[in-house]
C-alpha positions as a printed Julia matrix, in Angstrom:
345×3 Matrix{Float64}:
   0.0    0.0     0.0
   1.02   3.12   -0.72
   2.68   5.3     2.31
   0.12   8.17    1.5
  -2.75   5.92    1.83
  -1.25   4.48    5.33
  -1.11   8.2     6.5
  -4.06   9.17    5.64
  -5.8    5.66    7.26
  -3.54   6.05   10.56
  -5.57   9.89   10.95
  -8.75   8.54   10.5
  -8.33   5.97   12.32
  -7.25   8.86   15.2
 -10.09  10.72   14.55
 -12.6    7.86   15.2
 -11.51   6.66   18.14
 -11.13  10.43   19.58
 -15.44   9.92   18.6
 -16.16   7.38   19.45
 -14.3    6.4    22.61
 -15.77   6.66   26.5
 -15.39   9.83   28.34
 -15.86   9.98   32.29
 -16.21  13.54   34.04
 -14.36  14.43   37.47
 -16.22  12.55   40.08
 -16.43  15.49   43.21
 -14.07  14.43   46.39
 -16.62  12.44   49.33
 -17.14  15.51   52.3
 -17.66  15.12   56.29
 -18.66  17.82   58.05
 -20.95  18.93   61.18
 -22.24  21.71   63.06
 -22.63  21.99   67.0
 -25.12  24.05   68.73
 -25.55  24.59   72.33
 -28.63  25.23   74.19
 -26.9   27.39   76.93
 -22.65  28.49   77.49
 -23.09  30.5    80.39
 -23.43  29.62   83.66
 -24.08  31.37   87.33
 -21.69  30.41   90.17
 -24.43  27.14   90.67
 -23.26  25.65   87.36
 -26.41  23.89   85.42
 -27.02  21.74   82.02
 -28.03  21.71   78.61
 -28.6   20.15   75.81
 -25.57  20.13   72.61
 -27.23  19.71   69.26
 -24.67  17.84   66.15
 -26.15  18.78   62.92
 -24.88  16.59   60.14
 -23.86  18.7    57.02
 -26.43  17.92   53.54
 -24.17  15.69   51.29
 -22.1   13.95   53.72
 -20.52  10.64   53.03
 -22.2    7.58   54.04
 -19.08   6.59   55.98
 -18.93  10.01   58.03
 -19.54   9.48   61.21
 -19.11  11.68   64.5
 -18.17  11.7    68.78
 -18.58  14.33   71.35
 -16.89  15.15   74.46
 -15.92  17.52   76.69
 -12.35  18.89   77.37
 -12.8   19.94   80.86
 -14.0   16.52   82.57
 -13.25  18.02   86.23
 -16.25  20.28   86.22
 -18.18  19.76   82.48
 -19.15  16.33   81.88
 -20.7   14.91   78.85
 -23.59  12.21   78.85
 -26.2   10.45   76.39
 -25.36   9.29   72.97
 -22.3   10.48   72.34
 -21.23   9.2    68.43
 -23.6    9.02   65.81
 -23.59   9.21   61.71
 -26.54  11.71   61.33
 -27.5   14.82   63.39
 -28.54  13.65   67.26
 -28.03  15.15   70.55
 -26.52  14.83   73.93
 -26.54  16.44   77.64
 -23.52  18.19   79.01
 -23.55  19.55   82.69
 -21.21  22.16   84.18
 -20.42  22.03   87.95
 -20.65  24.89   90.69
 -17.52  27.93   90.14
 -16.03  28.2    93.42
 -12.78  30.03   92.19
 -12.38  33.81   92.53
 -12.64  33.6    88.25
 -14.27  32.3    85.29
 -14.48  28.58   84.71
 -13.97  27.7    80.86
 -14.35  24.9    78.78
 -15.55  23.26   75.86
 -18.18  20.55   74.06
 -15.86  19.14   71.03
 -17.51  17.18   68.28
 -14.8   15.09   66.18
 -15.35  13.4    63.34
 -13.81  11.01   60.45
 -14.74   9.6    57.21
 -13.5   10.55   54.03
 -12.59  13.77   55.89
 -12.01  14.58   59.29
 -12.15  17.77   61.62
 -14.04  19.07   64.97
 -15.9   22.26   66.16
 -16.08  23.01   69.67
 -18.41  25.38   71.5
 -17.38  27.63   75.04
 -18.87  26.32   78.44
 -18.77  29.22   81.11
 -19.56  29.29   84.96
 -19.14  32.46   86.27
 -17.83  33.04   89.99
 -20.29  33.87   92.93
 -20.79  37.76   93.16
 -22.75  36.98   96.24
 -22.04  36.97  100.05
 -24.51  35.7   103.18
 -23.96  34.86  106.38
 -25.94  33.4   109.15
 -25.82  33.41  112.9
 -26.7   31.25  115.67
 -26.14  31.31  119.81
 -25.9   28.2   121.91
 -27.94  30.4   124.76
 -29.62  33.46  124.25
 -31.07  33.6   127.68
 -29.27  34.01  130.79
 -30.33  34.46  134.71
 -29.02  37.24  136.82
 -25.66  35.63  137.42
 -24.51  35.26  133.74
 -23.15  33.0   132.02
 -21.34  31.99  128.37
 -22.03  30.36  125.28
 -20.57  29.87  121.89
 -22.07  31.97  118.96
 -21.93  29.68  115.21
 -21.18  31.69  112.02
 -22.75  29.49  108.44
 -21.24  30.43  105.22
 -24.0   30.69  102.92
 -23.58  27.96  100.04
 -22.08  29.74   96.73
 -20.49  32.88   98.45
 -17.66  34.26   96.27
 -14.7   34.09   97.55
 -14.29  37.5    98.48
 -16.2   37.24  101.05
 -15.63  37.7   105.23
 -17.54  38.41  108.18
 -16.05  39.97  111.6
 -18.11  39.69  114.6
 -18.92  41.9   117.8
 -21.07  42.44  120.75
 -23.35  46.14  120.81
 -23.01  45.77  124.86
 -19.76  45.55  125.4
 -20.18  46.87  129.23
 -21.43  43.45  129.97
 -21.6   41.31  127.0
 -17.74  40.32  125.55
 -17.15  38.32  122.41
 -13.86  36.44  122.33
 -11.63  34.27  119.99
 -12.09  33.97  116.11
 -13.81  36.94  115.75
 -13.17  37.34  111.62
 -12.97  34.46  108.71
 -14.19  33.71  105.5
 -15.58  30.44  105.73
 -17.55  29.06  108.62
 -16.58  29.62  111.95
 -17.4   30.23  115.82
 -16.42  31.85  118.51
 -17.14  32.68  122.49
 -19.39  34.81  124.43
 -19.48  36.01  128.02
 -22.73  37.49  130.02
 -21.2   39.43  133.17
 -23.73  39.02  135.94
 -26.17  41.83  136.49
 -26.78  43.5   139.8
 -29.93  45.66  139.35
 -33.39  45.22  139.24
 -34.12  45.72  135.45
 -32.83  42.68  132.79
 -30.48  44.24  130.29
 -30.37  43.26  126.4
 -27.81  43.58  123.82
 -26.7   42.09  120.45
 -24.33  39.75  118.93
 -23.53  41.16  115.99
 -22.05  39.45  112.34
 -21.24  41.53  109.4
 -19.69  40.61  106.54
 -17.97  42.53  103.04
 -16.89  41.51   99.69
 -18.98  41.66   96.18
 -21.78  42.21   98.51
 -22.29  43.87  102.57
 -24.26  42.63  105.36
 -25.21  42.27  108.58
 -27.04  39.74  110.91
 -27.51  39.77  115.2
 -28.74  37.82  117.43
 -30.6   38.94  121.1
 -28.98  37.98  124.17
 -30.79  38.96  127.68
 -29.49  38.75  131.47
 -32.64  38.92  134.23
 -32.8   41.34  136.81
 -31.64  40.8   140.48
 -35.53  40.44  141.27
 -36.85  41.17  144.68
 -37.83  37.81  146.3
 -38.9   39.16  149.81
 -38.28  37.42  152.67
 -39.04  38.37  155.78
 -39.32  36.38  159.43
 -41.44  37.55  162.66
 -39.96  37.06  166.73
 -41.97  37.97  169.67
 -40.25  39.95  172.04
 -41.6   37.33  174.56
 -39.42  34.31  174.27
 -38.0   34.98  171.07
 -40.38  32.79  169.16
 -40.07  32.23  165.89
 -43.06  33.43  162.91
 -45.42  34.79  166.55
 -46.0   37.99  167.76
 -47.5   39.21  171.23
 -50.8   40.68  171.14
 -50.67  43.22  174.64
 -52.83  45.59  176.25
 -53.48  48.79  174.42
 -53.82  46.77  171.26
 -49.99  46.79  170.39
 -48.45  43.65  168.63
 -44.9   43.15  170.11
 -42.88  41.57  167.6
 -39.9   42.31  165.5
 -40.94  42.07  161.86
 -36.91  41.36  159.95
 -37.32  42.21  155.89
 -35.27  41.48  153.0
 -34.51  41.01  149.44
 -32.08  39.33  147.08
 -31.2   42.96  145.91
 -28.84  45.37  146.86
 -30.51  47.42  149.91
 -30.1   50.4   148.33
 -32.74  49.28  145.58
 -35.35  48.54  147.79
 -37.77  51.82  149.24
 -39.89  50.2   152.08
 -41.51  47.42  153.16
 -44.93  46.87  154.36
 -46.8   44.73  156.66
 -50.07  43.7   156.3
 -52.7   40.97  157.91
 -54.17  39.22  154.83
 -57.27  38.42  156.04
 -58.31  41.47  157.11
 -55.76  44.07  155.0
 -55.1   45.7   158.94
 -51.87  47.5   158.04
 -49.13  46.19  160.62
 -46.37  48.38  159.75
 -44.13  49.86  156.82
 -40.45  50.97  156.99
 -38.11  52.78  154.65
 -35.5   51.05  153.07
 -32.52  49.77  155.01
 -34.47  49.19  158.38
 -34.58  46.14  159.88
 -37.08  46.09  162.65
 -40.6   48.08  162.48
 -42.0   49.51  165.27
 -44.53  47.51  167.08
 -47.9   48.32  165.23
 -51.4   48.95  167.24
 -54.68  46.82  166.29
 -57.48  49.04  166.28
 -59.18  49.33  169.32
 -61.94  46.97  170.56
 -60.53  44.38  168.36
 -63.51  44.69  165.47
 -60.97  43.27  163.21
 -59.29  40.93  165.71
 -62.9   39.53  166.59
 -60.69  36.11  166.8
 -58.78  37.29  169.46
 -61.99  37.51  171.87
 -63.05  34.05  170.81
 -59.62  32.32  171.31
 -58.41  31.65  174.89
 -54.86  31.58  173.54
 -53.23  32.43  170.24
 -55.17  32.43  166.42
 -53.03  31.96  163.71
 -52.84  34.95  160.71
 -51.44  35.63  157.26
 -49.26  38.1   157.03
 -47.89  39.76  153.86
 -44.89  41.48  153.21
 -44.96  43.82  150.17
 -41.44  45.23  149.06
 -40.94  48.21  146.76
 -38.11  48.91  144.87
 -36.68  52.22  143.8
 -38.18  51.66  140.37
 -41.72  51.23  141.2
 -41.78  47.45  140.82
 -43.2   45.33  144.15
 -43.02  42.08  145.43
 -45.39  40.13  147.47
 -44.58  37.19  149.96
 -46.61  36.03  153.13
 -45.99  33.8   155.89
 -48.42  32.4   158.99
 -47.73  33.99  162.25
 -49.29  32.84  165.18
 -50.18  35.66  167.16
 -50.99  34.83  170.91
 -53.43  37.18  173.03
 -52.09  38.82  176.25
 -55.47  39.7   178.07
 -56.43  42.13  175.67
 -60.41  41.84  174.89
């Protein structure tokens, strides 16, 4: 064959196959890719939860598939499903903040396939900008002679760490706080109640305050009694020195020595008086600071001593001693005296 003929059948032959032949396109690479969403990333000092949403990207491989977790397992934890192929969900929870600062982490969703990567979202708990304090006293009430007791300072949960208290008393004439008197946490410390020696109860505070992101204050009553009156008194005859009887004589004149007194200072009290209860026949009164009365007189023809006429030889009476103090407050007590006639009616 001719060589023109071969060239020419060699280009067609070029030509048909370039026709006729198969031809594939570019086939595009296989993708993996997801989104995370969270339902809350910031937290008060309490912590809480939520809920992270993976969204699996339109067009992703069949082989893509995806875990979460979180990269701060100390205080934000992870739970649920946790790996999937498609979109799905799981729970993350974020513990209390008890540092001075922010507490940050994250939720990480990883994934592989035909591609690999992550996205992560921020987890935040805030510190406390709070501070509280509470306050209770082993005794609150105390009797005239005093006493002590131990005072108990609670550190409210969640208070930022800025926070302290300092304690005090408001009566410090009579009512002393000692030991740990300042902290930040909880705490306790003493109290003394100095006896009191007048009539009237006294009152005064323990006191807790406390600074930081936020001031305070809290107290607690304490009270001491009075001294109190509590009469007493006893009665002697001037015959025989007989105990609780008194001589009625001629002339109508009880002879006895009528002794008064209180568990108060002397000076507090203003008088005492004597009195017959069943008949209200005054016996006798004194100022303060006198210890025998002077012999009282029955009124004549014993109309309210009609017992003496009937009784050949003594009667027995109530007799009430009434002591007043120098700020108006009384006190009753009585006692039976046997009071024997001496040929009076």
């Amino acid at each position: 064959m001719p060589s023109g003929r071969i060239a020419v059948l060699a280009i067609g032959l070029a030509a048909l196959v370039g026709v006729s032949g198969c031809h594939h396109p570019p086939q595009p690479t296989p993708t993996c890719s997801y989104s995370l969403t969270l339902s809350n990333g910031s937290f008060g000092a309490s912590g809480g939860s939520g809920t992270a949403t993976v969204s699996a990207t339109s067009g992703n491989a069949s082989d893509c598939s995806w875990t979460g977790k979180s990269d701060s397992t100390a205080w934000l934890t992870v739970s649920g499903t946790l790996a999937g192929q498609t979109s799905g969900a799981f729970a993350y929870s974020a513990g209390p903040n008890t540092t001075p600062s922010d507490l940050n982490g994250n939720i990480v969703v990883s994934w592989s396939g035909p591609q690999t990567g992550s996205t992560s979202k921020l987890v935040s708990v805030h510190p406390s900008d709070t501070c509280s304090y509470s306050l209770t006293l082993s005794n609150s009430s105390f009797g005239a002679a005093g006493g002590s007791g131990t005072a108990t300072v609670s550190a409210a949960s969640g208070n930022a760490s800025g926070c302290s208290w300092n304690a005090k008393s408001d009566s410090t004439s009579w009512l002393t706080v000692s030991g740990t008197l300042t902290g930040q946490a909880s705490g306790a410390f003493a109290y003394s109640v100095g006896s009191n020696g007048t009539l009237t109860g006294l009152n005064g505070n323990i006191v807790v305050s406390w600074s930081g992101p936020q001031t305070g204050s809290t107290s607690k009553p304490v009270s001491v009694a009075g001294q109190g009156l509590s009469p007493a008194f006893t009665a002697r005859s001037k015959t025989g020195q007989k105990d609780n009887t008194c001589d009625v004589v001629p002339g109508f004149k009880v002879q006895c020595d009528f002794d008064a007194s209180a568990s108060t200072p002397a000076a507090s009290i203003t008088s005492y008086t004597f009195s017959i209860d069943d008949t209200g026949e005054k016996l006798g009164s004194a100022p303060a600071g006198t210890s025998t009365l002077p012999p009282p007189t029955l009124p004549q023809g014993c109309g309210l001593f009609s017992i003496v006429k009937q009784s050949n030889g003594a009667f027995p009476a109530t007799v009430r001693l009434v002591v007043t103090s120098s700020d108006g407050k009384t006190a009753p007590v009585t006692k039976i005296v046997t009071f024997q006639k001496s040929g009076i009616c």
